[in-house]
N, C-alpha and C positions, 0 to 999 in steps of 0.2 A: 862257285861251280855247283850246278843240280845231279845230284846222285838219280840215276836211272836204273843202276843195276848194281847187286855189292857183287865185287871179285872175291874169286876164292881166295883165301888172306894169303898165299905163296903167289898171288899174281896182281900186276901192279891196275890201279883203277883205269875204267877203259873212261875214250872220251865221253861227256854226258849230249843226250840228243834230246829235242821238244817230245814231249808227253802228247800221247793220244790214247788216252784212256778211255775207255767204253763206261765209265762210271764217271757220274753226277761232276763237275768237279767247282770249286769257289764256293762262296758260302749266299744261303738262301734261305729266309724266313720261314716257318710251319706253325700254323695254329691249331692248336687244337679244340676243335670244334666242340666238344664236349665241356661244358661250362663246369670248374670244380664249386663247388658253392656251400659256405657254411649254411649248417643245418638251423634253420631259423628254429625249429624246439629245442635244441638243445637245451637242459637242463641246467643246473647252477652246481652241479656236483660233475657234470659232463668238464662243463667249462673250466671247474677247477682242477682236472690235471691237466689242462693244456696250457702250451708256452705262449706268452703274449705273439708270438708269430705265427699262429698257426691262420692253414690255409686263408687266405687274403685274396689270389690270383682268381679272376674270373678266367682268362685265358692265359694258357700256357703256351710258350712261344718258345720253339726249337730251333738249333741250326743242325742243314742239311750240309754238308759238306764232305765232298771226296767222298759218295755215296754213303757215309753215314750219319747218323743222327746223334746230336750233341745237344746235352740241355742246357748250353750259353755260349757265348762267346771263347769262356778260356779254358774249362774243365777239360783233363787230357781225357777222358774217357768213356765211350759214344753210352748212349741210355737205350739203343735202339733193339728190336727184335735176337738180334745174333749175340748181344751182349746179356741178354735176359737171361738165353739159354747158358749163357757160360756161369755165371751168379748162380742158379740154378743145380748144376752140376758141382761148383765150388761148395755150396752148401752140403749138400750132402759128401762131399769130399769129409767136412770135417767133421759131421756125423759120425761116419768111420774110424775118424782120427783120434776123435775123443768116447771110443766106445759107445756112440747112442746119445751121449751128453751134450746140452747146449752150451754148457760154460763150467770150465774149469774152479771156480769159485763157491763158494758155498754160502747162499742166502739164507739168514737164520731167522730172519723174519715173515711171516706168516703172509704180509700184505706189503710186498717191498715194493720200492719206485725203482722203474728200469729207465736207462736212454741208451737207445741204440741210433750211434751216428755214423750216416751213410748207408742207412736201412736194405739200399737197393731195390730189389726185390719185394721185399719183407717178410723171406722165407721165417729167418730167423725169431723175428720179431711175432709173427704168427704162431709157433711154434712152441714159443713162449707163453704166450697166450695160455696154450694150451697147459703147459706145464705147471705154471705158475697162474691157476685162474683167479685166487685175487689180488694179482699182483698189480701195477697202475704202469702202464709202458706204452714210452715216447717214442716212436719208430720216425727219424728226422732223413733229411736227404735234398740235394741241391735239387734233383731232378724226377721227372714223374715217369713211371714206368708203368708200359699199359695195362699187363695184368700184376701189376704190383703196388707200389706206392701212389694212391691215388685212387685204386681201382674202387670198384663195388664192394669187396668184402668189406661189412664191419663186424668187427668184436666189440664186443661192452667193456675190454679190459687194454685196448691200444688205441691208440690218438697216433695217426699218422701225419706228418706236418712236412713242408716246404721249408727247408732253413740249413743256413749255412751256417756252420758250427766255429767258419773263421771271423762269425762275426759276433760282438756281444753278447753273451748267453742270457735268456731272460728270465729261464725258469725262478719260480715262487718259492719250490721244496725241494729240498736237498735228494738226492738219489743213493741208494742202495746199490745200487750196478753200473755204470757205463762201459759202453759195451762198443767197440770198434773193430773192422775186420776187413784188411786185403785194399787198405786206404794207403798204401807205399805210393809217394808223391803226388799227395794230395794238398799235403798244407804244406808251406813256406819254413813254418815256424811250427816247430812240433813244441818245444817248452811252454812257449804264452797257450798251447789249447790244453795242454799236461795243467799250468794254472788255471786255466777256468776249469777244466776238472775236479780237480783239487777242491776249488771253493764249492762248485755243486756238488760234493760230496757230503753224504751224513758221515758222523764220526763212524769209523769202523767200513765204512763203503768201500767197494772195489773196484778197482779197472781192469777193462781187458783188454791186449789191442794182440791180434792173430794176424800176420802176414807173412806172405813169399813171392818174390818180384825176378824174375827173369833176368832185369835191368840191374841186378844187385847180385848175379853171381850164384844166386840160390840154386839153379837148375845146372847140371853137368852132368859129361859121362866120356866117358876114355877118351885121353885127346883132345877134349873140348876146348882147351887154349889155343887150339889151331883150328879153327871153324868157322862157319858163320853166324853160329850163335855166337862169339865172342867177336865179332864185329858189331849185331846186333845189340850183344850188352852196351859195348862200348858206346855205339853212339847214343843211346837210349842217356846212360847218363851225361855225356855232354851233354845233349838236351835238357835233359832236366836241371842238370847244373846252370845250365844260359838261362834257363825260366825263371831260376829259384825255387823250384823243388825237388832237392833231393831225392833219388833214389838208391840212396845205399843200406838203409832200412838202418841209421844210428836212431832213428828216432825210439830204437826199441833196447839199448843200453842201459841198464840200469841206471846210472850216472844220470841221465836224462830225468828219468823220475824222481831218483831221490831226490831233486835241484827243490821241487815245489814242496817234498814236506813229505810223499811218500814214504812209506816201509813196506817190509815183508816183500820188496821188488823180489819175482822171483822169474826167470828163462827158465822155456822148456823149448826143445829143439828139437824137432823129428825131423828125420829124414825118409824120406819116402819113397817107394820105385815109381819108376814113370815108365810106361810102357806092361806090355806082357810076359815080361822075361820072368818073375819071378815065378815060383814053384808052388807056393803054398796059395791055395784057394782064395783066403781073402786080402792077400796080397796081391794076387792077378787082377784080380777086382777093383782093388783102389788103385794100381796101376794103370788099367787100361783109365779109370774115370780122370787121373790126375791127365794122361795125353791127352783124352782129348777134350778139357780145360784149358790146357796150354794151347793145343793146334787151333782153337776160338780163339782165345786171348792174345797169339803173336801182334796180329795187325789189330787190334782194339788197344792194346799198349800203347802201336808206336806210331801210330798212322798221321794222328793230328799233333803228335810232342814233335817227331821228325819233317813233318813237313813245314810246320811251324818256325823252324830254324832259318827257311830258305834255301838250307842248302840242299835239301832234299825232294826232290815229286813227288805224287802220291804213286806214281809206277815204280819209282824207285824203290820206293819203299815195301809197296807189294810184291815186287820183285826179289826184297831182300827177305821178306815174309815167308817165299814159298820157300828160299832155296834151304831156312832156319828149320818147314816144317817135316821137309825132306829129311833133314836131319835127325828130327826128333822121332820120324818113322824109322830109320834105319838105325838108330846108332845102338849100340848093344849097353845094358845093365845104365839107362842112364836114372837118377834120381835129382828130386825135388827135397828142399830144406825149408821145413814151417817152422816158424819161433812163433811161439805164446809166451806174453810178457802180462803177469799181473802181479798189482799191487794194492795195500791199503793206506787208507786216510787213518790216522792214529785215535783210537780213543779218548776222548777228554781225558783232562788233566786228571782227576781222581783215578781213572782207570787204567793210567798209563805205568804204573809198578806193575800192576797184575799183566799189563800186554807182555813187559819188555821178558817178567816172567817167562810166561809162555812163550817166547818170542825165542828164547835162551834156549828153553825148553825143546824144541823143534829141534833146534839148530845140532843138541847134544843126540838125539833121536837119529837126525839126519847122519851125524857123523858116526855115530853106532852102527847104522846099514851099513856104512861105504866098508867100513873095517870088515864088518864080518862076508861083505863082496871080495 
């Protein structure tokens, strides 16, 4: 049966009728006429921070479908104009979040190797740049984004690449940071890319991976077990459950990490207001930025997961889009749930007394604040 409209969850599905949607619908090639083309001078020092896969494609080839743009066949989530601005606004979201900071971690080296997977954009990854100017950073991502991954900027300190992170990793040198972010059902298999992490790791190297998914429960507010955002949860994950990609955000369980060899796995958990309810200044502020992140992101979530099932239209879908964002304007004190999850690659063998040391050490620290809280 093709879902046309989601009922309010106190009323039973109406019957489903043929789609006549005013937008694009079925899927349809786009070239991009702008040729990416490695830089024939490239130097011998250029070439050596880059992955054996860097940029290859003379023409990049999109699909259009259900009026958005998607950079392949299977990827849930479109690369187009409307998705840029939401990246965009997410980034600075977690500006916010982490006080001004790019990453919760602490790089002790003067000239460290970054890889940030799933760049998007490449707010982040420019930003970086900046921070860190001799640092050596891989900004990777399945797909080209017009003023981002692909675009005209260069820096002398990032190598932006085409590459899929679910496939063999090829780098030369071990990394200092990997860095991932708001990738909730993206890969199949979260442990085997936590392994190749792992091995691209130098000893003492970190991960980070920062996510909050709609699909997973993160987002609520008074009542929401009775909604349409909990029909839209719901079927988000069924979907993603029939594809084989999880979206319940276990990929971010400690357990998870420790499996390949991690320590110092550590959760942090923020919750956040959504909306303008809150009182204090820059609480209204990242409030209103997290709405209207989400009121982007509803139908770029679930457009091409849901439709993909069959059992759904793209009007249905939109349909179930508007009545979720209806919600997310009216509902009172609703908030959002970010988890940042990092961890390190252990020290070589001679140096691992002195970690576990300090490792202990922390640990006695930690449990001295909670007491005296």
């Amino acid at each position: 049966m093709e879902e046309t409209a989601a009922p309010h969850p106190n009323k039973s599905m109406p019957e489903s009728v043929e789609t006549d949607s005013a937008y694009t619908t079925g899927k349809r090639r786009w070239t991009d006429e702008d040729e990416l083309e490695a830089d024939s001078d490239t130097d011998s020092d250029e070439i050596s921070i880059k992955s054996t896969k860097s940029f290859e494609a003379q023409n990049i080839e999109y699909v259009l479908e259900n009026g958005r743009r998607y950079c392949n066949d299977t990827y849930f989530m479109p690369n187009d104009e409307a998705e840029q601005t939401r990246l965009n606004i997410t980034h600075q979201i977690c500006r916010i979040l982490f006080d001004g900071k790019l990453t919760n971690v602490s790089l002790a080296k003067k000239s460290p190797r970054i890889l940030d997977i799933g760049a998007g954009t490449g707010d982040w990854a420019i930003e970086m740049s900046a921070e860190y100017p001799d640092a050596t950073i891989i900004a990777t991502d399945i797909g080209i984004f017009d003023n981002g991954l692909g675009s005209t900027i260069e820096l002398p300190n990032v190598s932006f690449q085409l590459d899929d992170a679910r496939d063999e990793w090829t780098y030369h040198e071990p990394f200092d940071l990997i860095h991932l972010r708001g990738l909730a059902g993206a890969f199949s298999d979260w442990p085997s890319l936590y392994k190749q992490a792992f091995r691209h790791l130098a000893p003492g190297g970190y991960i980070e991976i920062i996510d909050a998914d709609p699909a997973a429960d993160s987002v609520a507010f008074p009542d929401s077990g009775d909604s349409y955002l909990s029909i839209f949860a719901s079927a988000m994950r069924s979907a993603a459950e029939a594809a084989g990609h999880p979206r319940d955000l276990c990929h971010l369980n400690p357990s998870v990490l420790s499996a390949p060899g991690f320590i110092d796995v550590r959760v942090k958990e923020r919750t956040v207001p959504v909306g303008l309810w809150p009182t204090d200044a820059r609480e209204k502020t990242l409030g209103k930025m997290v709405l209207i992140a989400l009121l982007e992101g509803v139908e770029a979530y679930s457009l091409r997961q849901l439709t993909a099932t069959g059992n759904w239209t793209a009007e249905g879908v939109r349909d179930l889009c508007e009545k979720v964002k209806m919600e997310f304007l009216t509902a009172g004190k609703m908030t959002c749930v970010v988890k940042t999850v990092t961890a390190r690659k252990p020290f070589v063998r001679s140096m691992m007394r002195k970690n576990d040391m300090l490792q202990k050490l922390m640990q006695l620290d930690d449990e001295t604040k909670a007491q005296e809280v």
